[in-house]
Each structure stands twice: as structure tokens, then as C-alpha cells.
N, C-alpha and C positions, 0 to 999 in steps of 0.2 A: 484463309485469312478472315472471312467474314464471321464466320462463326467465333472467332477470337475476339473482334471488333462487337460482336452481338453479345454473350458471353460476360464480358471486361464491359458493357454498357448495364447490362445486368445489374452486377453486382455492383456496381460505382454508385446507383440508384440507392441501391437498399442500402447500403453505405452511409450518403447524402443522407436518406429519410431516417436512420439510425442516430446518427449526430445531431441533425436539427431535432429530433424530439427529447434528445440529451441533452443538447444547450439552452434547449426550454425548459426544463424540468430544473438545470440548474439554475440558472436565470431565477425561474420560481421560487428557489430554494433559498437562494441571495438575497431576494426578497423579502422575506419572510425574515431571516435572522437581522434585518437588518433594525437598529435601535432607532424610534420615533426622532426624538433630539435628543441632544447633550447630557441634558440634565437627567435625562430615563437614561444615557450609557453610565453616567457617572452613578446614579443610585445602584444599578445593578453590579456594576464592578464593585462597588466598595461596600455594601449593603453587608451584615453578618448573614453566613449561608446557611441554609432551611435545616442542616444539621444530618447529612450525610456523612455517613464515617465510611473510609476509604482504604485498604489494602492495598498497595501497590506492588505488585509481583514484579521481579526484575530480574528475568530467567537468564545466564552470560556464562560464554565459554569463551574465552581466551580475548576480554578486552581489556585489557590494563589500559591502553591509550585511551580507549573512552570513557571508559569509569570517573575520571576524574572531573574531567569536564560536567558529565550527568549528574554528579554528586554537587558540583559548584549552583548549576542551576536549579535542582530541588530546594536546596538553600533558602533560594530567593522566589520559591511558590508562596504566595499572599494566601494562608489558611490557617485555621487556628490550629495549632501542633496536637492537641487532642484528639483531632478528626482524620489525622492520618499516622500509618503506621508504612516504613518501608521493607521490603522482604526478597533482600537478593538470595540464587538461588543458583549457585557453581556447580555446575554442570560439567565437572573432571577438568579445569582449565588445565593448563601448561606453563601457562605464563606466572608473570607476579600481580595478578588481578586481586587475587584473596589476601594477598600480604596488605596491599591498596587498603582495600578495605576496611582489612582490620585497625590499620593507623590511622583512618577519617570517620570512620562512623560515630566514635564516638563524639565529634565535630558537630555533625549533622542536625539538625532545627528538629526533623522527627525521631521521634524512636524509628530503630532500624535493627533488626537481625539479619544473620547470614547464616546461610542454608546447604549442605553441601549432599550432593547424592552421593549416594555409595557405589561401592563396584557391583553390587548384588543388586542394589534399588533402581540401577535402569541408566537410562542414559536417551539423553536427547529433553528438545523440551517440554513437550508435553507431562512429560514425569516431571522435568523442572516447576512445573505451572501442578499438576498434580498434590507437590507435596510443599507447592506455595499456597495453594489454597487450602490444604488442611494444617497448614499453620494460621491462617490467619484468622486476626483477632476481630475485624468490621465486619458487617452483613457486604460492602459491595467492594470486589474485586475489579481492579484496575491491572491491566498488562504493560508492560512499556520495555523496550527495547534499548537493550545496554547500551547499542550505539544511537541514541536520539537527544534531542535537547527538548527540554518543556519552558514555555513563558509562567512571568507570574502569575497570572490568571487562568492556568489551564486548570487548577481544580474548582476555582470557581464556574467556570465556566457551564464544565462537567456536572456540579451541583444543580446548574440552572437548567440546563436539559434535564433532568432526575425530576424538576417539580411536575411534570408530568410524570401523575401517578402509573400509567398504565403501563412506561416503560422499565424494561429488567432487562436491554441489554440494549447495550449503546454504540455504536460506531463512531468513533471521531477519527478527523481529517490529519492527514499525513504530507508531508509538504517535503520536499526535496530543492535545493538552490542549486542556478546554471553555474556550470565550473568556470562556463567561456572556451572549454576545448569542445572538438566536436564529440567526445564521449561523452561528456557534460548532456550537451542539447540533446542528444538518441536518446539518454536513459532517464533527464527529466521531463522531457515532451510525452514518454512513455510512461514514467511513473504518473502523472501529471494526468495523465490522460484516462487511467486505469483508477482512480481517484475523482475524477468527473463521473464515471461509468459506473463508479461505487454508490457516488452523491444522487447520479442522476434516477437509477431504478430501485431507492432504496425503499421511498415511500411505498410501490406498487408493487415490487419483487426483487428483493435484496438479493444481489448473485454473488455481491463481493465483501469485504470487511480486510481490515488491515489491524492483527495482533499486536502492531506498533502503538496501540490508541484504542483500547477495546476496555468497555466498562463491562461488568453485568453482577447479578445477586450473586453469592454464594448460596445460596439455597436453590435457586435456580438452577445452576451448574450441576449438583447434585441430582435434582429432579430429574435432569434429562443423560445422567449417567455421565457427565464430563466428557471425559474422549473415548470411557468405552466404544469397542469396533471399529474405530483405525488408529490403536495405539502403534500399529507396526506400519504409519508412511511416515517419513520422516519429516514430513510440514504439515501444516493444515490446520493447526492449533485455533485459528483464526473461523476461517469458512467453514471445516467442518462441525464445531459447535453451533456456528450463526445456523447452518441449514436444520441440526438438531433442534433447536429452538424454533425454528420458523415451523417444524414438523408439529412443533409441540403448539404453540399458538403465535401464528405469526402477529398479532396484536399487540406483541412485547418486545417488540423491536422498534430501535429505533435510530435516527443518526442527528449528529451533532453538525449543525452549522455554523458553527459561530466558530470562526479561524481564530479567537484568541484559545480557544481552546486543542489546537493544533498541537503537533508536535513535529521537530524538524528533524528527520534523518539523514545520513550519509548515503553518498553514491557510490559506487564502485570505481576505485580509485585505476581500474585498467581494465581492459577488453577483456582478461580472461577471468578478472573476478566475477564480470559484467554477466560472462556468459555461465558461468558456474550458477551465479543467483537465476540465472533465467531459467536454465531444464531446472532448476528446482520447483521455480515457479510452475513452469510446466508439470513437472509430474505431482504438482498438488491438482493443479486442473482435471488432468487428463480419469482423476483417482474420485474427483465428484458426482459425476453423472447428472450433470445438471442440465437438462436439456437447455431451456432459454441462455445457459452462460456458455455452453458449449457451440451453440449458433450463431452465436456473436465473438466467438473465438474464432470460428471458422469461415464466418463475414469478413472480417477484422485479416485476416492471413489469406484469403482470396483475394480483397482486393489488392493489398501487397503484391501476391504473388503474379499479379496478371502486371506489372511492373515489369519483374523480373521476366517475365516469357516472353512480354514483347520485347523488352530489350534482344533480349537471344534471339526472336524471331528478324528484330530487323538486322541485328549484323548477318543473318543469313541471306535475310532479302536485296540488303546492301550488294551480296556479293555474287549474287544468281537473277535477281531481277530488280532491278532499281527504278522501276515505272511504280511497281507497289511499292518500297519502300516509304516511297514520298505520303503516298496515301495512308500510311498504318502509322508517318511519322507523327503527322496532323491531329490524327485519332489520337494515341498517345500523349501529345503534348496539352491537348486541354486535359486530358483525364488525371496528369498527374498536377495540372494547376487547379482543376474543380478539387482532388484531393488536398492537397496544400491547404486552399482556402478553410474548405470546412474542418479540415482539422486543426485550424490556429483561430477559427470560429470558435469550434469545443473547448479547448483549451484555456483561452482569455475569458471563454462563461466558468470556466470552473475552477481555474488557479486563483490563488491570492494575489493582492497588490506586489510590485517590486519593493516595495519598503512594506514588509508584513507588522502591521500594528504596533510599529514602531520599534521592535523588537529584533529583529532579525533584517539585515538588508540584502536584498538577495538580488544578485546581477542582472543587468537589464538584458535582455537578449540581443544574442549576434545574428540579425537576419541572415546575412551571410552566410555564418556557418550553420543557423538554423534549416536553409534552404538545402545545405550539402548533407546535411542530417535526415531529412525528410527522400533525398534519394537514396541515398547510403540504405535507410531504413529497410524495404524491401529487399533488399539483398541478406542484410542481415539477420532479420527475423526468419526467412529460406532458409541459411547457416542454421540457424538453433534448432529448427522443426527435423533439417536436415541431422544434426546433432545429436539430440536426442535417441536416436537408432543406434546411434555402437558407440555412445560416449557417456563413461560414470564420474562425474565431477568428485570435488572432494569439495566439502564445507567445513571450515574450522579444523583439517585435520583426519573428517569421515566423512567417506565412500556415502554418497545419495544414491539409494536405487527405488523404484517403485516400491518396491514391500517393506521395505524399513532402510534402516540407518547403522552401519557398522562403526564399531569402532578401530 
């Protein structure tokens, strides 16, 4: 028992010193994006932009239900129509997404084409993103995610990070709203959290990025050969270029703080879409070889996991020695309230407000069910790790497996 108590102290440590210098880096970050007075937010919001022209790729396999919405809220981005161009990119749907489409575009405040791959041209999205940037017509390419919402000022925003010259690829912030069920809190305390992680190491060593919100050159992209060499994993679109670039000169990266430049995405409306996106997530990880993100993957699932052990360990003890039980109960209970803490510490440094810039209002948290989420958690992150060994999800219809994407 002591070795588990020694062990589970370990790792809780490096955990702790993990977080606090994450909540400080975001903290820092918060800082810095934050606008002197009024009068400097209002000039920069409304100001004419330094004159970025912008591609908007919008790779999508079977969203009819969210299309419409994302179409309503492009509408209403505050940019002159000259400096953007949109470029959906149908990726074999099934549904009535491309019918959609084609009765609203021409509606649309930008110019807009529609894009469709062939049976012979490939399939998944990196070929979507592929032969959306050899269509497009601006030097800088924008990704965005059929299911997401953007505010008026997110191409503003994106412009205002661009006047720094040295940056050609951009990271912006991805936000996700509590459902108020306990699915809700697991997967935005997670998403949430893994967007702190992104924000927090991006200046010193960028390990994550999110293709919900990715700016960068088209020239660039080129330079560094796109996705040649893991066109066959079926994600990555995102982190595996960012690391491409980072190889190339990390100097040219860079991330966006400024939440009006946000985009808000969907959550996983049930446990099994929930866990379907997660081994996906995993096998883009597992596919990086990134040492420092892989240490913190495996920091991050240890201490979880010594959750899960003790628990199994004390209903054994419960039932064979109840003298230690008491003593491992003690141990345990502070370690999952020192966890608690710090990670609703990391959290409120790195999420936005409940009313996001007036824009979106996003539910206030159920401590309750937040607290029944934070132990649930450990169990179920096991589940997926556990998972991932004899389980092929399906996304949109096709089989995810480590080496590519069937249809």
C-alpha cells in the first residue's frame, strides 16, 4: 500500500507543478490580449483591417443540420466582402448538405464555391483541405469546422494578430458551452482544459492546435509540403502541419488570444459519439511522437489512473483489512480534492467568461454535477485508453484506424 500512496504522491506533484505553470502562462496570456481602455477596444474593433485577404476552407461530410446555422453566422462577420472568399469542400456526404448549399450560397455577403471530391480524388479531410487550398484565391488560408459558430469580429480579430509580421500560422481559441448534463461538464472541463494546454505552452512549445480555428500562408503550406507523409492517418490535419512548421522555423507561429476571435463548437450530443471522437483523438496523438506532448499525456492518465486503482484497491481492503482501508481512505481523499482544486484553478485561467463577449451565453456551471464529472472522469478516460485496443469506431459513416480511413 505504501508504494501506491508514494507513487499517487508522485505524480499528483508533477500534476500540481504542471497546472500552476499552465495557469500562469495563461494568466500571462490574458493579460497581454487584454485592451488598455474602451476607447483602444473600440478603435481596434471597428478600425478598417491592415488588408489581409482570407480563404476560408470548410471541409464537411454529412452536416445539413449545421450548415445552415454556420452559413447565418458568416453573414454577420463585420469584414469588407472583398477580403474574403468561402470554399466548402464535400467530402462524399450522404445527406442533403450540398442541396443546402447550393440554394443559400448565392444568399451569402462572400463570394463562395462549392467543392466536391471525387471517388478517385480521395476521401477524408486532408484532401478536402488539400484541394481547398489549391483552389483558393488569398495568400492566407483559414480552416473552420462545418459544425462551429464564428462572432462578428472573428476575422477582425485574426487580422489583428496577422500585424505581427513574423507570424504565417496562427492558432485561435475554440470554446465549447456546458449542456448542464453530466456529458456536458466531462467533455467541456476536457475540451476546455486541452485549449488551456494549447494556449498555455504555445509561446515556448506548441504541442497542440485545433483545425477548428487555424489560420496560416498558402505559400507556407506549400513550403513545408502540406500533409505529405501522413496523408494515410485519418486526423491530424491540424498538429501534424503545426509540428511541420515548427520543424521548419518555429518563429512563425503563433496563437491568438483574443476570445472575440473564438469559434464556438458542438459537443458530443451522447456517450458514444463522445467516445468515438476521443480514440480518434487518441490515435492522432499516439501517431505524433512528440515527446514533451506525450509526457503530459501520460502525466495527465496517471494521475487519473491512480484514482481508479485506489478505488479497486480500497474495496479490496474494505473487505480483507479495514485497519488500512481507513489510512488509504485519508490519502485518497485529499488527493482527489488537491486534483479538484487545481484543475478548476486551470480551467477559470483559461476558459472565457459565462457571457462570451456578449455573443454567445454559455451556462453557468453545475458544481454538483461538475464535482460528479471530475470523479466519473478517471474511470472513464481508463474506458478509452482501455478502448482503444480492440475497438474501431466509426466517424461520419468510416471505420478510424491508425493507418488511414476507410470508406
Amino acid at each position: 500500500m505504501y508504494w501506491l500512496i508514494l507513487l499517487a504522491s508522485i505524480n499528483l506533484a508533477l500534476y500540481v507543478l504542471l497546472l500552476l505553470w499552465s495557469t500562469w502562462q495563461c494568466l500571462s496570456e490574458n493579460k497581454g490580449s487584454e485592451f488598455e481602455t474602451d476607447a483602444e477596444q473600440h478603435e481596434l474593433l471597428y478600425e478598417c483591417p491592415s488588408g489581409h485577404k482570407f480563404s476560408i476552407l470548410i471541409p464537411f461530410r454529412n452536416e445539413e443540420k449545421n450548415l445552415g446555422p454556420l452559413l447565418e453566422a458568416i453573414n454577420q462577420i463585420d469584414y469588407p466582402e472583398t477580403h474574403a472568399e468561402i470554399i466548402f469542400i464535400d467530402d462524399h456526404s450522404q445527406d442533403q448538405g450540398v442541396e443546402l448549399l447550393n440554394s443559400c450560397r448565392s444568399k451569402g455577403k462572400f463570394k463562395s464555391i462549392l467543392l466536391r471530391l471525387s471517388q478517385t480524388g480521395g476521401f477524408g479531410k486532408k484532401q478536402a483541405i488539400d484541394q481547398g487550398v489549391a483552389s483558393a484565391q488569398n495568400p492566407w488560408i483559414i480552416t473552420l469546422d462545418a459544425d462551429t459558430l464564428v462572432a462578428p469580429q472573428w476575422l477582425k480579430s485574426i487580422d489583428r494578430a496577422l500585424r505581427n509580421k513574423n507570424i504565417k500560422f496562427l492558432a485561435g481559441p475554440v470554446v465549447t458551452p456546458f449542456s448542464g448534463t453530466l456529458l456536458g461538464h466531462v467533455q467541456s472541463a476536457e475540451f476546455n482544459a486541452l485549449q488551456g494546454l494549447t494556449k498555455a505552452f504555445f509561446k515556448k512549445n506548441p504541442i497542440l492546435c485545433n483545425g477548428a480555428n487555424l489560420v496560416y500562408e498558402k505559400e507556407l503550406f506549400y513550403t513545408v509540403s502540406g500533409f505529405e507523409g501522413n496523408q494515410h492517418l485519418s486526423s491530424g490535419d491540424d498538429v501534424f502541419l503545426m509540428e511541420k512548421i515548427k520543424a521548419y522555423n518555429p518563429n512563425l507561429l503563433g496563437y491568438n488570444s483574443d476570445f472575440s476571435g473564438a469559434v464556438l463548437t458542438r459537443t458530443a450530443g451522447d456517450w458514444k459519439s463522445y467516445k468515438d471522437q476521443q480514440i480518434r483523438w487518441f490515435s492522432k496523438t499516439t501517431a505524433l511522437n512528440n515527446p514533451l506532448l506525450t509526457a503530459i499525456s501520460a502525466l495527465v492518465f496517471t494521475v487519473n489512473f491512480f484514482i481508479v486503482l485506489g478505488f479497486f484497491t480500497m474495496v479490496y481492503l474494505g473487505a480483507t483489512r479495514p485497519s488500512q482501508w481507513f489510512e488509504l481512505w485519508d490519502f485518497f481523499a485529499v488527493y482527489i480534492l488537491v486534483k479538484f482544486v487545481i484543475d478548476h484553478l486551470f480551467l477559470m485561467a483559461s476558459s472565457p467568461k459565462d457571457v462570451f463577449e456578449g455573443l454567445w451565453t454559455l451556462k453557468r456551471v453545475s458544481w454538483p454535477r461538475q464535482v460528479m464529472a471530475s470523479l466519473f472522469y478517471p474511470f472513464w478516460i481508463f474506458y478509452i485508453v482501455l478502448s482503444t485496443q480492440f475497438y474501431s469506431p466509426l466517424w461520419k459513416g468510416r471505420e478510424i484506424i491508425n493507418d488511414g480511413e476507410k470508406l
